[in-house]
N, C-alpha and C positions, 0 to 999 in steps of 0.2 A: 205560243202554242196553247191552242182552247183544252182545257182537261177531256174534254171527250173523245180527243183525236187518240187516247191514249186505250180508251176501254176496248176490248178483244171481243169481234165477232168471229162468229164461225167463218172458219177457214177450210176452200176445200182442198181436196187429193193434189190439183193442181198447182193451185198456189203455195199447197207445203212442199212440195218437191222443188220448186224454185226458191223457196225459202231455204232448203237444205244446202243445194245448189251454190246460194251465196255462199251460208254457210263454211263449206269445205274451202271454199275460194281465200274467206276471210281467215280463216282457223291457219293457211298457208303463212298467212304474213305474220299473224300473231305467234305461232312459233320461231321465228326468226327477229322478236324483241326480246332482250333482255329482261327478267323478269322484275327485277326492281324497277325499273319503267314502268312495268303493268302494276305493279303491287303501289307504286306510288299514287299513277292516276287511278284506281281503284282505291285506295285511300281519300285522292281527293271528293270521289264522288259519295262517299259515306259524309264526309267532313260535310258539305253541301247539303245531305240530308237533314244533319243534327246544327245546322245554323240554328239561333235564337228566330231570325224571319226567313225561313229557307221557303223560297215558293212549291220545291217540291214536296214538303211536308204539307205546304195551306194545300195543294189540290190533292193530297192523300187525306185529307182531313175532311176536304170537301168532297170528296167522290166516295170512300170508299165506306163509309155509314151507307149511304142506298145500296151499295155492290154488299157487304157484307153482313147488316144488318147491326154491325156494331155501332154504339154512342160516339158521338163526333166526342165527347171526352175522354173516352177511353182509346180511341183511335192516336190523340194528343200526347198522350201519357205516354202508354205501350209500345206503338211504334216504336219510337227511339230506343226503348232498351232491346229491341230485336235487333238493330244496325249496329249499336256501341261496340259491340263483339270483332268487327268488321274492323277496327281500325289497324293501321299499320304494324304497330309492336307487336299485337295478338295477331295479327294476319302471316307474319313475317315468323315466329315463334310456332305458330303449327307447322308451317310449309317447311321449316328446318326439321322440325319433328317426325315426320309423316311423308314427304315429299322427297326432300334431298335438291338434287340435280335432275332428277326423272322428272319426263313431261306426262300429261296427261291422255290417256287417249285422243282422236283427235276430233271424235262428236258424239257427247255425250247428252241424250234425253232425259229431264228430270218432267219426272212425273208427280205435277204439284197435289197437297190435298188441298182444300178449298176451307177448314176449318178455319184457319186465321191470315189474316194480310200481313204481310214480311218472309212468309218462309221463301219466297224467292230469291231473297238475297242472299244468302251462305251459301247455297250450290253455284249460282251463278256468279259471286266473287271467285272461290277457291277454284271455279270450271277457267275461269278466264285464266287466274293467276298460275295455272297450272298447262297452260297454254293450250286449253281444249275450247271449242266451241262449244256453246250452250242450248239447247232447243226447249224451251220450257214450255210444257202443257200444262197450262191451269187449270186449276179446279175450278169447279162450277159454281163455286159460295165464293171465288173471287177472281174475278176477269180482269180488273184493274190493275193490283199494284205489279202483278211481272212487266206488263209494257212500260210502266209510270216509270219503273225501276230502270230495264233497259233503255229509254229513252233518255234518263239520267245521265245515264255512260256514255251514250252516245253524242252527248250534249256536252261531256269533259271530253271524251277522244273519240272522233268521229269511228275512226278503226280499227278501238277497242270494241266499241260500240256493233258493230257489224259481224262482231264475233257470238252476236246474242239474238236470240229470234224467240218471243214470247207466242205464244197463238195458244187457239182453243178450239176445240170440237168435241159435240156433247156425247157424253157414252152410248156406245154401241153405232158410232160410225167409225165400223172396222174399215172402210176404204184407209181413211187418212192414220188410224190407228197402224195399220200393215205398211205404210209411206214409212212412218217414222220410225217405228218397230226396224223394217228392214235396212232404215240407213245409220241407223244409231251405233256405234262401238261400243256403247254401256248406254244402258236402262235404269236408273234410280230412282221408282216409284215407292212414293208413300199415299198410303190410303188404307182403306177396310182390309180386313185378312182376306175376304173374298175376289176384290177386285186385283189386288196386289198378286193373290196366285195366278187370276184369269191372266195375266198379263207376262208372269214368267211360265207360264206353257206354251206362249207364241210368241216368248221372244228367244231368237235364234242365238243371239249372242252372249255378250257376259251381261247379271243380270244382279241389282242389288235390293231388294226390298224390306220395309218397315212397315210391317202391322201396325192393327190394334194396341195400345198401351192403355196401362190405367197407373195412376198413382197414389199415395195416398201419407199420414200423416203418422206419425209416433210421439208420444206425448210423454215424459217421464213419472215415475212417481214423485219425485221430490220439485217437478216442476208445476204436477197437479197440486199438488200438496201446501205450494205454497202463491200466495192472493200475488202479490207482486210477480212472479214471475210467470202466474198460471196468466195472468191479463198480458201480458207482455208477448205471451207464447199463442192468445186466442187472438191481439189483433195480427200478429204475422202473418196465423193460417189464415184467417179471413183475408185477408190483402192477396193471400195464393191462390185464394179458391175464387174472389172476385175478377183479379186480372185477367182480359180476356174472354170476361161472363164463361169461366174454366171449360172453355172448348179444345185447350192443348192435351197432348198428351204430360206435361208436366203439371197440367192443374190437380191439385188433391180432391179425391172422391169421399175420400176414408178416413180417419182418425182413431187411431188404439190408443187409448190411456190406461197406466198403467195402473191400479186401484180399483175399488170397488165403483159399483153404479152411481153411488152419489158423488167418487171423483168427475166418472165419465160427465153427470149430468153438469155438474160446478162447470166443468170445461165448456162442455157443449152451451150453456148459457153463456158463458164469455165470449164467444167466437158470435152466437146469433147478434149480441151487444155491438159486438165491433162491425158485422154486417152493415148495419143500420146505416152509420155515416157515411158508409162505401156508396151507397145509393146515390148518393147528393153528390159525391167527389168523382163517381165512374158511374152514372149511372148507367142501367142494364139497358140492353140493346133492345131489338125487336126479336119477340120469339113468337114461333109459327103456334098456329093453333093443333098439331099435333107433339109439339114441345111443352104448352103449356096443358095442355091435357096431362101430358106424361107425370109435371110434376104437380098434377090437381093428385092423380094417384099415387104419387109419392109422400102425398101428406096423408092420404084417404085411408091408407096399408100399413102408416105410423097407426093413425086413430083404431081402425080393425084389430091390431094386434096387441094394444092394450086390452079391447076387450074381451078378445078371445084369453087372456092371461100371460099374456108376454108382454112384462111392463115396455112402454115406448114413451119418451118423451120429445113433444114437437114444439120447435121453435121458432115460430113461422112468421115472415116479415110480409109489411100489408099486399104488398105486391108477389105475385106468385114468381115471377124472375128475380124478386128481388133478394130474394136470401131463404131458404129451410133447413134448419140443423135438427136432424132425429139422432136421440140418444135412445140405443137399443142395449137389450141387456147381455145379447150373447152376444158374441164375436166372431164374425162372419166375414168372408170378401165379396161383398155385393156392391157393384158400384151402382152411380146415381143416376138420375136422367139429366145431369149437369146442370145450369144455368144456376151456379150458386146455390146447389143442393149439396150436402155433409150429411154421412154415417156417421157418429161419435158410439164406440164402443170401449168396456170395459174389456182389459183381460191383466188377469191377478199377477203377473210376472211378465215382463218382455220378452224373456226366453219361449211362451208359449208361441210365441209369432212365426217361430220356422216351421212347426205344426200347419199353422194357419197359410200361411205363405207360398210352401212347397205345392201343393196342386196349382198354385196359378203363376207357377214359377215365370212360363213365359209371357204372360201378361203385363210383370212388372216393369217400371220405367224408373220412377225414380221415390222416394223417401225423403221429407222433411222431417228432420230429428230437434227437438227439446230434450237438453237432460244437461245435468251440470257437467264439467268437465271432465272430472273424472270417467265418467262413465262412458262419454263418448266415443273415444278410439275401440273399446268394445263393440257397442252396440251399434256402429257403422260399418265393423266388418261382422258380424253377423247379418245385419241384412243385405252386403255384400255379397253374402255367402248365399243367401237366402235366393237370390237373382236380382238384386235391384241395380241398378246401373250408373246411381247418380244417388250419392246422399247429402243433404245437405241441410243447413239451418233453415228453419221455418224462415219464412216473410225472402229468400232466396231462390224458389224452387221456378220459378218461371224466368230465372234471370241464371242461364248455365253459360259456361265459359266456352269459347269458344273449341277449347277440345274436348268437350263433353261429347261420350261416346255413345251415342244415339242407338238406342236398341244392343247395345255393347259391341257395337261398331267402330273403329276409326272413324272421323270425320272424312279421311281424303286417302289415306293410303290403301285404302281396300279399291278404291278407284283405277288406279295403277296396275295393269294384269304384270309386268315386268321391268326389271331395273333396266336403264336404257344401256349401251354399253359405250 
């Protein structure tokens, strides 16, 4: 199979209502398998992804840098820990959790975002293993891996395989948008908070969406405070903010350390430091020329604001993609224009944060925490409390379990309108 045969053109009206068509036909037989069956060969086909020479990986490797504009290094790396989540124990472990004995609707539309290549796979494992067909609309930043994916499956079980139909059509071709809208039993789009509304006001049925997210970092005093551990805690966040050239909604934008400006600055220098070698190991992807303008004025608004009298310090690596850490002196929730761009701010106590926090309560996703042990069980249910969704260790925050509750979501049981009887 050529890798090309796999990338997604536009699809019209017609040919998605025969894709539906199959569809429904397939979604028949796949409710009438056992589900340890599916959950196995759905294992197998992760297992095939994560070989040491899995050909599915070399032509994700090969294609989807042009589709995505991500580093064939970073595509190498990353990848895999978006699938590892997928294997049987963890697959088997949610579905008892969340699932039960109830089947899934029986055609379920996931409406892909296009920021990074892999989020195809979670919806379309748990869709299958939950004996629902899967209709996946890609995003426009990645037309590639749903098909590479689905042909995956279809390639272990021909007729698991058949329960999955990838396509694409570019926004505001409401013909094929109304096709799918009107034959779908659930709708699960992720994307912009704009697009995500346009899309549950025209869709008739049950309807599940995930905005905008931002995320961001918490730094402790005695973690700033001290060299060994302060470096230990700047390469983690750099490793969080790199993976992915931090286009997820788990990538960290922000950083609060706890201490004054010249803790924040001490930090913010360790994190630019540990940037550095990420370049070489991941290096950054291609970023458009109004990307890179964005973060020209992300450093230009540091330098301004020193001189206007609000000290700023910038830490800026030679390449504009490649890394800029601004240590500001107040404490704000501004996020960045991404591509490995950091806020580093001081605020005198931890406890200031739900102050800070509570207006963008529903923005929040997730928190990487540094702080010694003690402190921890605290300081993770207060920013629990605060809205975040997901707290976790630095150098951790783009690698969530697979029942991480996505927008404070269920993974799969919100899927389910009823127990079956």
């Amino acid at each position: 199979m050529r890798p090309e045969a796999v990338t997604l053109s536009d699809i019209s009206p017609a040919q998605l209502a025969r894709a539906i068509a199959d569809l429904r036909g397939a979604q028949l037989r796949l409710a009438a398998r056992p589900r340890r069956e599916i959950v196995g060969a759905l294992s197998d086909v992760v297992d095939a992804w994560l070989e040491p020479d899995s050909p599915w990986l070399a032509r994700a490797e090969a294609w989807l840098p042009r589709a995505t504009g991500l580093s064939p290094a970073m595509i190498r790396h990353a990848l895999p820990t978006m699938l590892q989540p997928l294997r049987a124990p963890a697959l088997d472990e949610l579905l008892a959790a969340e699932v039960g004995n109830r089947r899934g609707p029986p055609l379920i539309l996931h409406v892909l975002p296009g920021n990074l290549p892999g989020l195809a796979a979670i919806p379309t494992v748990l869709s299958l293993a939950m004996g629902s067909a899967a209709l996946l609309k890609a995003g426009r930043g990645d037309r590639v891996f749903p098909a590479l994916f689905a042909a995956s499956i279809a390639a272990r079980d021909a007729e698991l395989g058949a329960g999955v139909a990838a396509c694409y059509w570019p926004g505001g071709a409401r013909a094929c948008e109304d096709v799918a809208l009107a034959a779908a039993d659930l709708v699960v789009a992720s994307g912009d908070d704009a697009s995500v509304a346009a899309l549950a006001e025209r869709t008739r049925g049950r309807f599940i969406g995930y905005g905008h997210r931002v995320s961001f970092a918490v730094v402790a005093g005695e973690v700033a405070a001290d060299p060994a551990a302060r470096e230990r805690a700047a390469d983690a966040l750099a490793a969080d903010v790199a993976l992915w050239d931090q286009r997820g909604c788990l990538s960290p934008q922000l950083c609060f350390v706890e201490g004054d400006l010249d803790a924040a600055r001490a930090f913010g220098a360790a994190v630019a430091e540990a940037l550095g070698p990420l370049t070489r190991r991941w290096p950054p992807g291609h970023a458009s020329g109004a990307e890179r303008l964005a973060l020209r004025r992300f450093r230009e608004e540091a330098e301004w604001a020193g001189l206007s009298g609000e000290p700023a310090t910038i830490f800026a690596l030679a390449g504009e993609a490649d890394g800029t850490v601004v240590v500001e002196s107040t404490a704000q929730f501004r996020p960045t224009p991404l591509w490995r761009s950091l806020r580093v701010m001081p605020v005198a106590t931890l406890t200031e944060l739900a102050g800070l926090l509570a207006p963008v309560a529903s923005l929040l996703e997730a928190a990487g925490l540094a702080a010694a042990p003690p402190r921890w069980p605290a300081l993770a249910a207060a920013l629990a409390a605060a809205g975040v969704h997901r707290v976790c260790e630095l150098g951790s925050m783009q690698h969530p379990p697979l029942t991480w509750w996505q927008g404070g979501r269920p993974r799969a049981a919100d899927w389910i309108a009823e127990p079956s009887t």
